[in-house]
C-alpha positions in Angstrom: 1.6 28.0 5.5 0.9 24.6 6.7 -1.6 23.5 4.0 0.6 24.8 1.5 3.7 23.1 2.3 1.6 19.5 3.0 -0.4 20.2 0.1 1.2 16.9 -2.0 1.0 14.7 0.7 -2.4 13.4 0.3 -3.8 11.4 -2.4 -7.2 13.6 -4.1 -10.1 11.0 -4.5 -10.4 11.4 -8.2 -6.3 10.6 -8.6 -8.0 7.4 -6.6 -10.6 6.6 -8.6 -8.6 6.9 -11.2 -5.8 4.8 -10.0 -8.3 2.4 -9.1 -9.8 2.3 -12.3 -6.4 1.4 -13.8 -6.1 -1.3 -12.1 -9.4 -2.6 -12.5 -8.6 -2.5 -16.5 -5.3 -3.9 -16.3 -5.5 -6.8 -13.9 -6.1 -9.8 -16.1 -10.3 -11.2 -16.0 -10.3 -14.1 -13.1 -7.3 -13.4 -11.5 -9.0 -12.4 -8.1 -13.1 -13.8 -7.5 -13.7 -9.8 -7.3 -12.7 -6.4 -8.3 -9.2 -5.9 -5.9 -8.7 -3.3 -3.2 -6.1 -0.9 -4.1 -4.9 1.4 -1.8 -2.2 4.4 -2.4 -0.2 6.9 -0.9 3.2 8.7 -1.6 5.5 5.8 -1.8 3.1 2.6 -2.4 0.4 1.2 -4.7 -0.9 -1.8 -2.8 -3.3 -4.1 -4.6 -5.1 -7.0 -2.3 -7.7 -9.5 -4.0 -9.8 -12.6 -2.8 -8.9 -16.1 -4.2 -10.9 -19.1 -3.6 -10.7 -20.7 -0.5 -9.5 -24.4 -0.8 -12.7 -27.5 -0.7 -12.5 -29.0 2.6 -14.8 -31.3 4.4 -17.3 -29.9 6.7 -15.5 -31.2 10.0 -12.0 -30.5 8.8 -9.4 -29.5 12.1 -8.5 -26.3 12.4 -5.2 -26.8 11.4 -5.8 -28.4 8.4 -7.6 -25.6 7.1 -5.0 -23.4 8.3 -2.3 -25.6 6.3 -4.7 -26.0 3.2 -5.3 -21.7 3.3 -1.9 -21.2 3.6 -1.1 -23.7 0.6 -3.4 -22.1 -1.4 -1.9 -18.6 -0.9 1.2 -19.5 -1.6 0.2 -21.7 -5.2 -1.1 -18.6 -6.0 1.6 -16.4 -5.3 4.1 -18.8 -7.3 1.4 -19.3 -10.2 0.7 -15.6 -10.7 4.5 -14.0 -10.4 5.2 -13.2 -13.8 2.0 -11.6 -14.5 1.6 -9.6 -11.6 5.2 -8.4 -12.4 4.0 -7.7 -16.0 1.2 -5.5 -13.9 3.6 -4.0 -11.4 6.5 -2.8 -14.0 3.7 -1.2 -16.2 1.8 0.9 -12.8 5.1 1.7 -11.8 5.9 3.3 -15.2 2.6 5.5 -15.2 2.4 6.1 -11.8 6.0 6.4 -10.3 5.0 4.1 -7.0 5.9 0.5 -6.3 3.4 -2.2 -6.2 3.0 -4.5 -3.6 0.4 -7.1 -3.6 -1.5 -9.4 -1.0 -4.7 -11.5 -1.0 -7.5 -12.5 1.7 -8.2 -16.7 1.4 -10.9 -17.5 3.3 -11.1 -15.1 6.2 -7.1 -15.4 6.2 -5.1 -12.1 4.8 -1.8 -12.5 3.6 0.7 -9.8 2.3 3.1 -10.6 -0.1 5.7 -7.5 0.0 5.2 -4.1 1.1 7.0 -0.5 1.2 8.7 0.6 4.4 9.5 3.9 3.9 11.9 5.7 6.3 10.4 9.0 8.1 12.9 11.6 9.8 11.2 13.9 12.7 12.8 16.1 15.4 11.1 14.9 18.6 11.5 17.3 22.3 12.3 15.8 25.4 9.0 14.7 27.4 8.1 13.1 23.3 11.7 11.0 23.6 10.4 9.9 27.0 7.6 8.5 26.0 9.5 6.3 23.1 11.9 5.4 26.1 9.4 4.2 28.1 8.1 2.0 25.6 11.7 0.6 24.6 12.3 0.0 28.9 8.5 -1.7 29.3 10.1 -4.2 26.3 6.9 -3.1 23.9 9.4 -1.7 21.4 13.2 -2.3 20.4 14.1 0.9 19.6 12.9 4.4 19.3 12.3 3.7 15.8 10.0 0.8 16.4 8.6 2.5 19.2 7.4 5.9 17.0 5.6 3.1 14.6 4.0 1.4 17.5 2.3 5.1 18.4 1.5 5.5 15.2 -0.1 2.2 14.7 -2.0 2.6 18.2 -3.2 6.8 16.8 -4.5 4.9 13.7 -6.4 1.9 15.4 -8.7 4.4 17.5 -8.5 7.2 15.5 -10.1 5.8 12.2 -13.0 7.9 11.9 -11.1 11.4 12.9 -8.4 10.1 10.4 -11.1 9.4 7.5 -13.3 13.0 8.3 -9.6 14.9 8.4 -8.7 13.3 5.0 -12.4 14.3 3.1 -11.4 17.8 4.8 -8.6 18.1 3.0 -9.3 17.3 -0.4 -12.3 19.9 -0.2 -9.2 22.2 0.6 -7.2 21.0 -2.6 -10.1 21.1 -4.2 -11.0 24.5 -3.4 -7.4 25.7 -4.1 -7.0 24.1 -7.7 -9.6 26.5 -8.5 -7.4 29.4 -7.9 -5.6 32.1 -10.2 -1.9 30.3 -9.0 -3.2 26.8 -8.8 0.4 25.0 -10.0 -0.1 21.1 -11.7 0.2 19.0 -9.3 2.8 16.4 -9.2 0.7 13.4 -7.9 -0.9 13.7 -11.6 1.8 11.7 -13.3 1.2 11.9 -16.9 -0.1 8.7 -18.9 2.9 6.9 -20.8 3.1 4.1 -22.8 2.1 0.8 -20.9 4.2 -1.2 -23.0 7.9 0.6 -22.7 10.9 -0.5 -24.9 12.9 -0.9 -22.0 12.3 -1.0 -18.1 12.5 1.6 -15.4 15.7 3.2 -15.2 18.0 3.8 -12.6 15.8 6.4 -10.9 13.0 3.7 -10.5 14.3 0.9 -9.3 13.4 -2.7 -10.8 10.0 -4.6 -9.8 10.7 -6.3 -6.7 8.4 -9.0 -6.2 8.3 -11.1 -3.2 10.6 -13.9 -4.5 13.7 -11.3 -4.9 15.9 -10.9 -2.0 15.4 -7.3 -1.8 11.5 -7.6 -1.0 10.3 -6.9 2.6 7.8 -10.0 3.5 4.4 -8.9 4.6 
């Protein structure tokens, strides 16, 4: 009962690859020194690529590089907006996700936007103790924050478990879409035409890049 009712919430590796692939056909030649890495899930495409790291002498200060990196991030953020908006409105249109970019510059990673979708649970007594405990030892705000902290302390020391659970559960999709009652699934968002006459409507939202308002900085 479960698996059938979290079936859609993860990501197959072929709708990756494929995604992936998109991307990799889309994204203009020398925009990034290398092919980008795109992650996906439910709510977000994120794309991240390396730009070239700014010429500095040998026995440049530390924070002179920092300066120069951070420069350099943000000339190419500025220089690259209307593409990767031409980029973003077209993946959202095929894909039904919204696109949010970043870049690593010399060692340095930098996030441009990002997704933070809301998540509703029902959480028993000793579990709200825990949060409280958190919010009273001043690591987190609110219980909110505090649920994101656990999650983002699960997924530090939990990476392998988290990667060998995932591969276990695309051979369980896999296994099912080979069934008599195996239903299309949703996450296969059929292929429309990159070049609409019009932009998203209302149920879409617009491409919200990290100059607008509305964007969340990474």
């Amino acid at each position: 009962m479960y698996l059938r009712s979290n079936r859609h919430y993860m990501i197959t590796t072929e709708q990756k690859e494929k995604l992936r692939g998109w991307f990799a056909g889309r994204l203009p030649d020398g925009l990034f020194e290398e092919p980008a890495e795109v992650t996906v899930d439910r709510e977000e495409i994120t794309v991240i690529g390396r730009i070239p790291a700014p010429r500095l002498a040998e026995d440049v200060s530390a924070a002179e590089r920092e300066a120069a990196v951070t420069a350099r991030i943000q000339e190419f953020r500025e220089r690259t907006r209307e593409t990767r908006i031409a980029v973003a409105r077209d993946a959202e249109h095929r894909f039904r996700r919204k696109v949010s970019w970043g870049v690593v510059c010399d060692g340095e990673r930098a996030l441009f936007t990002h997704v933070a979708a809301p998540v509703m649970t029902r959480l028993r007594q000793p579990e709200r103790q825990v949060l409280d405990t958190l919010i009273a030892a001043g690591v987190a705000r609110s219980r909110s924050d505090a649920l994101a902290w656990c999650v983002r302390l699960v997924q530090r020391h939990t990476d392998d478990w988290l990667v060998e659970l995932r591969d276990s559960l695309e051979q369980v999709q896999r296994v099912r879409a080979q069934g008599p009652d195996a239903a299309p699934d949703p996450n296969d968002a059929p292929a429309a035409d990159p070049h609409p006459d019009s932009g998203p409507g209302p149920g879409h939202g617009g491409v919200a890049d990290s100059s607008t308002p509305d964007a969340e900085e990474g």
